[in-house]
C-alpha positions in Angstrom: 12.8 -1.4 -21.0 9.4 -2.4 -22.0 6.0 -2.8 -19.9 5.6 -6.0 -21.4 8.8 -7.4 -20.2 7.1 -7.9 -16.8 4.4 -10.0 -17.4 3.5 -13.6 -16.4 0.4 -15.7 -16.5 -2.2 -15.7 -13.4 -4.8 -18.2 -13.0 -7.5 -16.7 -11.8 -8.1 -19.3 -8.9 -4.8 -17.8 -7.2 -6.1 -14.0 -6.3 -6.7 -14.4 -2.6 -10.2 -12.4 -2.6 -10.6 -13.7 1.4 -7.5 -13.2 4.0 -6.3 -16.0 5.7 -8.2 -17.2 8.6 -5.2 -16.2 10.6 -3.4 -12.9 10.0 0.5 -14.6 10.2 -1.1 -18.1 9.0 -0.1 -16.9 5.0 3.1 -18.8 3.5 5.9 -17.0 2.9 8.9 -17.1 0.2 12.1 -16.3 0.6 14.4 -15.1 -2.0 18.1 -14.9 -1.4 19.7 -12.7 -3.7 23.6 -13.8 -3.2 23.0 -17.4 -4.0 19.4 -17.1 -6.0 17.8 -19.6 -4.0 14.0 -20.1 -3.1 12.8 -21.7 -0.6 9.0 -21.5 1.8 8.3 -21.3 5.0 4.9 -20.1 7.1 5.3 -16.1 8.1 5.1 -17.0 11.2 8.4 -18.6 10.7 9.3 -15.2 9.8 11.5 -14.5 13.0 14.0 -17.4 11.6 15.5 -14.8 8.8 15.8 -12.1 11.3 18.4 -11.4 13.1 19.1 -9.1 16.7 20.3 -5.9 15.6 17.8 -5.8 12.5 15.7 -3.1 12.0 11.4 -3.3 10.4 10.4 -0.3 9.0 7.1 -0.1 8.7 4.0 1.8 7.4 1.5 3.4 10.2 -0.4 4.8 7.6 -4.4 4.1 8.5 -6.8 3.4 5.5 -10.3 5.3 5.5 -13.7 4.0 4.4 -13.1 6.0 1.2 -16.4 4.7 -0.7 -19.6 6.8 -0.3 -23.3 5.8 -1.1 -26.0 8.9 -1.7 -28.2 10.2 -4.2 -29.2 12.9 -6.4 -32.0 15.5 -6.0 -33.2 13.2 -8.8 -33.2 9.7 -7.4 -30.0 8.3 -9.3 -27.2 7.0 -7.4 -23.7 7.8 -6.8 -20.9 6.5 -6.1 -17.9 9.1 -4.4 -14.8 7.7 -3.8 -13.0 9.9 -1.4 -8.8 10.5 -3.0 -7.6 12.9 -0.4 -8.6 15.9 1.5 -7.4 19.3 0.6 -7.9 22.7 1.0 -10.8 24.2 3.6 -12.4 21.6 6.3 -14.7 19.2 4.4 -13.4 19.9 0.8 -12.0 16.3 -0.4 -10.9 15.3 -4.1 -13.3 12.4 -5.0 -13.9 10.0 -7.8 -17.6 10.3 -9.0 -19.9 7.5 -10.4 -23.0 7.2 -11.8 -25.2 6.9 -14.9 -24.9 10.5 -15.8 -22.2 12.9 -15.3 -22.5 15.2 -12.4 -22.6 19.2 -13.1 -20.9 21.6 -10.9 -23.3 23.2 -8.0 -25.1 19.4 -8.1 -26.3 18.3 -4.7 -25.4 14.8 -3.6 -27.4 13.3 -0.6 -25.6 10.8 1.7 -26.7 8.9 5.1 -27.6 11.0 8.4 -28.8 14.3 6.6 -25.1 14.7 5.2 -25.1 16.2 1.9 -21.7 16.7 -0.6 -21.8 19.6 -3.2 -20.0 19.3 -6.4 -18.0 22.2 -6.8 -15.7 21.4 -10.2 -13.0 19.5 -11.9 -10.1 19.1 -9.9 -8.5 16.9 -12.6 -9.3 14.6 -15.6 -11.2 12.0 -13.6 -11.8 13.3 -9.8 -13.7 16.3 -8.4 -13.5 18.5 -5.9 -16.4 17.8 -3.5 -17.5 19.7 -0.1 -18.9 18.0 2.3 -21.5 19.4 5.1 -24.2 18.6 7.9 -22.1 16.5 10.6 -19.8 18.5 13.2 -17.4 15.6 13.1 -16.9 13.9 9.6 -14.6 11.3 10.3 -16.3 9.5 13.0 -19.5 10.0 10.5 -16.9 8.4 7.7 -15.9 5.8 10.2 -19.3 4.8 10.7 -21.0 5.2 7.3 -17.9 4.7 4.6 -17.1 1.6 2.8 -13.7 0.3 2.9 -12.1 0.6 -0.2 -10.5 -3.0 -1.5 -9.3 -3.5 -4.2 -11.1 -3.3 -7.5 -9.2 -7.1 -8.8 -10.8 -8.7 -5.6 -13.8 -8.9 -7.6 -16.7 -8.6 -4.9 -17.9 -5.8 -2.6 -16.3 -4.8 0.7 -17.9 -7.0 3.8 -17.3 -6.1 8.2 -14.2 -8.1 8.2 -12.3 -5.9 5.8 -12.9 -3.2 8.3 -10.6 -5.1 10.5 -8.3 -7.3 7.9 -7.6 -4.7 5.6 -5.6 -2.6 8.0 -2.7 -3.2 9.5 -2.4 -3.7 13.7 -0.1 -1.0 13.8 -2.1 1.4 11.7 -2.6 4.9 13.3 -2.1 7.9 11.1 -5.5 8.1 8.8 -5.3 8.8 4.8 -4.4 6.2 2.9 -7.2 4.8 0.5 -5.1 1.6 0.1 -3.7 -0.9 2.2 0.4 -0.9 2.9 -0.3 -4.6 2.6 3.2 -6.6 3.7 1.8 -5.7 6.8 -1.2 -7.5 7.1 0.5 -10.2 7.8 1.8 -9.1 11.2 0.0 -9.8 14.6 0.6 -8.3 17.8 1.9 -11.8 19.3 4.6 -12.0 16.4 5.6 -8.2 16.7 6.3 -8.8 20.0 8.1 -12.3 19.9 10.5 -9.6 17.5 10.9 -7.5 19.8 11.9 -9.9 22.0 14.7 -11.6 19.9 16.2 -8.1 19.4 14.6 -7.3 16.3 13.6 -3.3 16.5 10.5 -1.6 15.0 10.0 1.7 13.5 7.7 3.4 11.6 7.0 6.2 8.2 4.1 7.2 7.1 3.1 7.0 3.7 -0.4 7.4 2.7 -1.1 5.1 -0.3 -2.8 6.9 -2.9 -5.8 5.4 -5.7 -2.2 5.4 -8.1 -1.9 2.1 -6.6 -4.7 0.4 -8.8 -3.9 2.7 -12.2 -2.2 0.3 -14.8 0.6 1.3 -16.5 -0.7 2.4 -20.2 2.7 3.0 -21.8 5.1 0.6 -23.8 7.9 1.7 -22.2 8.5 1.4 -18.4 10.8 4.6 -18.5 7.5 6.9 -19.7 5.4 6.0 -17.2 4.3 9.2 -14.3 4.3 8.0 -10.5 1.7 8.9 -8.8 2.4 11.3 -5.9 1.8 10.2 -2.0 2.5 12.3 0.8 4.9 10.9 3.4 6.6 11.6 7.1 9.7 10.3 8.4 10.5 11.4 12.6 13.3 11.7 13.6 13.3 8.8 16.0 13.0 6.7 12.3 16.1 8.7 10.9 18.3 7.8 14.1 17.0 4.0 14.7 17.7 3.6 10.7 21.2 5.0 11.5 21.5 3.0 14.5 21.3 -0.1 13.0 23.4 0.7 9.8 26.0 1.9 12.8 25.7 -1.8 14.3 25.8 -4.1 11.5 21.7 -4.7 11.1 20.1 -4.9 8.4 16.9 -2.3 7.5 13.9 -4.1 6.3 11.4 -2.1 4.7 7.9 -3.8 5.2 6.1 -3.2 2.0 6.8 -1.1 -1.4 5.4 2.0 0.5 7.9 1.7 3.3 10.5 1.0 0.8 9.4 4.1 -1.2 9.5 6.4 1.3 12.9 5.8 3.1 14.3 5.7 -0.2 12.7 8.6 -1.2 13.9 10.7 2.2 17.5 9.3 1.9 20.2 11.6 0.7 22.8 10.5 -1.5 25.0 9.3 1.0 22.5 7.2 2.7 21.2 9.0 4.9 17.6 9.5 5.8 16.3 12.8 6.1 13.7 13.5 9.1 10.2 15.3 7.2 7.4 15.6 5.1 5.7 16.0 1.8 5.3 14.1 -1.5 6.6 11.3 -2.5 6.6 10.5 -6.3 10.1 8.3 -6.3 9.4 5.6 -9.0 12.1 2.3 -8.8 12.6 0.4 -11.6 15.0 -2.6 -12.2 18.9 -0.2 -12.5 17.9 1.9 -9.7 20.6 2.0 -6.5 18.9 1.1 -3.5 20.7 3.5 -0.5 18.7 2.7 2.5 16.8 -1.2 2.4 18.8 -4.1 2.6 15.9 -5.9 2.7 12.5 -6.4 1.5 9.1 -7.7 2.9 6.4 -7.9 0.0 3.5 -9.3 -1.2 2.8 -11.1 -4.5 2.1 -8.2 -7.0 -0.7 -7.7 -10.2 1.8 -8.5 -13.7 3.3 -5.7 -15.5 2.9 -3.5 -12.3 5.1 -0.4 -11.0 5.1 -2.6 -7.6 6.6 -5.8 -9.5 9.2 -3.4 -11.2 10.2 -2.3 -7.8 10.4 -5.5 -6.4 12.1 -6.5 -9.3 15.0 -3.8 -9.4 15.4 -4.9 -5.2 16.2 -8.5 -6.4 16.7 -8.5 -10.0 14.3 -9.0 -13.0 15.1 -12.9 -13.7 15.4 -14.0 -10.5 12.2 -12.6 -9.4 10.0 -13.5 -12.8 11.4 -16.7 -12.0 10.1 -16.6 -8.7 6.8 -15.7 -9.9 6.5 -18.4 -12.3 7.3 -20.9 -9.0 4.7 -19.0 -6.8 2.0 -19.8 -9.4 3.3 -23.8 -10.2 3.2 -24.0 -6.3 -0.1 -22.6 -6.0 0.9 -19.2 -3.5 -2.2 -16.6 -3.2 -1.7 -13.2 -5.1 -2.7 -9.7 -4.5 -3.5 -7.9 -1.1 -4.8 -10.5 0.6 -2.5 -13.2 -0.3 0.9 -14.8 0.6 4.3 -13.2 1.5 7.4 -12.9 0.1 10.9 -12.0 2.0 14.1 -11.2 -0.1 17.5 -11.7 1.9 
């Protein structure tokens, strides 16, 4: 199966680099897989392809302010890109940039007297940086950190994306991207769910800077996932076993929900309470054993999140629904429209 197989033509024009005014005021296309039909609605139509009994599974993972701004001893600035924290308090993995390479033992000098030390290579772009001078670093990251959108938005992060670029139900800090099917969600419509008898429950998945890494092999079957780390409660494992027991459907919001349920489920179907790293990677063959259904966004071409969205609802019908979201003029990417497969 080749890379290549998945690609399709974007106008520029259609990558949403704004969110919608309203959170829930994107469109929405659904894809029904028995009869491969198409049709559009508005999400917040949403609740007329649910039904009571269903269960949303959804992704409580909170996204940081993972860029940093400081300076050498030297005057030249730097860029640091916080991956994920590791290790002894203040020790992070970082992406570094700036005109010249930084050196092991090199001091980096950030807002409020907060300085990072480059210690060494953790692999063959990040470093392993420790950070020191503030009692409590995340309320300093909070305050100080950019967010980190996406690199295809094509400008630099503003205030709002500290509010639109995280989901309402985030909680759990550590993801440097978005789980972004979720953006779309209020707290008016998650209630009106609730309401009709639609349940809720939540993993954790902290999406990783693999997210934005192209895939730079021919054939989709070479390509490395990147690894995330994950928790499922057990409250999750027993309401997704609740709702198989009734009849409901489970209806992973996002590819990072999707991942990790799949990822925790046992042969048999059954999801496995725990934590610790996900690096499932679902291509079009795979057997799903947990979703029944999927909430998704509109995804970059020859992506690992178009393959699994793909292998969910198969690779003609949804390349043919790609080419439809583009005639009809849909918004692409993290900020842009929704689509629901049945």
């Amino acid at each position: 199966m080749l890379v290549s197989d998945f690609r399709f033509e974007l106008p520029d024009r259609l990558i949403a680099r704004y969110p919608a005014v309203r959170r829930d005021a994107s469109r929405l296309m659904v894809l029904e897989r028995q009869g491969q039909e198409i049709s559009e609605t508005s999400f917040d139509r949403i609740t007329d392809w649910l039904r009571p009994g269903d269960l949303l599974v959804v992704n409580d993972t909170r996204v940081i302010p993972a860029r940093l701004f400081g300076v050498k001893p030297t005057g030249g600035r730097v860029e640091i890109f916080l991956v994920e924290q590791c290790g002894e308090a203040g020790h992070w993995r970082c992406l570094l940039r700036s005109s010249k390479t930084c050196q092991p033992g090199q001091l980096i000098h950030l807002p409020d007297d907060v300085t990072a030390e480059v210690l060494q290579r953790s692999g063959e772009q990040d470093w392993l940086i420790a950070f020191s001078g503030c009692d409590d670093f995340d309320t300093w990251l909070e305050r100080v950190g950019q967010m980190p959108i996406p690199p295809y938005l094509g400008r630099e992060s503003e205030e709002l994306d500290r509010e639109r670029y995280q989901t309402v139900y985030a909680g759990v800090s550590g993801a440097v991207a978005a789980p972004t099917a979720g953006l779309h969600f209020t707290p008016q419509l998650l209630e009106l769910l609730q309401q009709r008898g639609i349940e809720l429950a939540t993993v954790t998945l902290h999406v990783g800077l693999g997210t934005f890494q192209p895939v730079r092999v021919e054939r989709v079957e070479d390509h490395i996932i990147h690894r995330e780390r994950y928790q499922v409660s057990e409250e999750t494992a027993a309401a997704v076993a609740a709702a198989k027991g009734r009849g409901g459907r489970v209806i992973a919001v996002g590819t990072t929900a999707c991942r990790t349920l799949e990822y925790a489920a046992g042969q048999d179907g059954t999801l496995r309470p725990g934590s610790g790293e996900a690096d499932i990677y679902i291509y079009p063959g795979y057997d799903f054993k947990v979703v029944d259904a999927l909430l998704t966004n509109f995804h970059l071409p020859e992506s690992t999140l178009l393959m699994l969205v793909a292998a969910f609802a198969g690779q003609e019908f949804v390349l043919r629904a790609y080419h439809e979201a583009v005639r009809r003029a849909f918004r692409f990417y993290s900020y842009g429209d929704a689509m629901l497969i049945v």
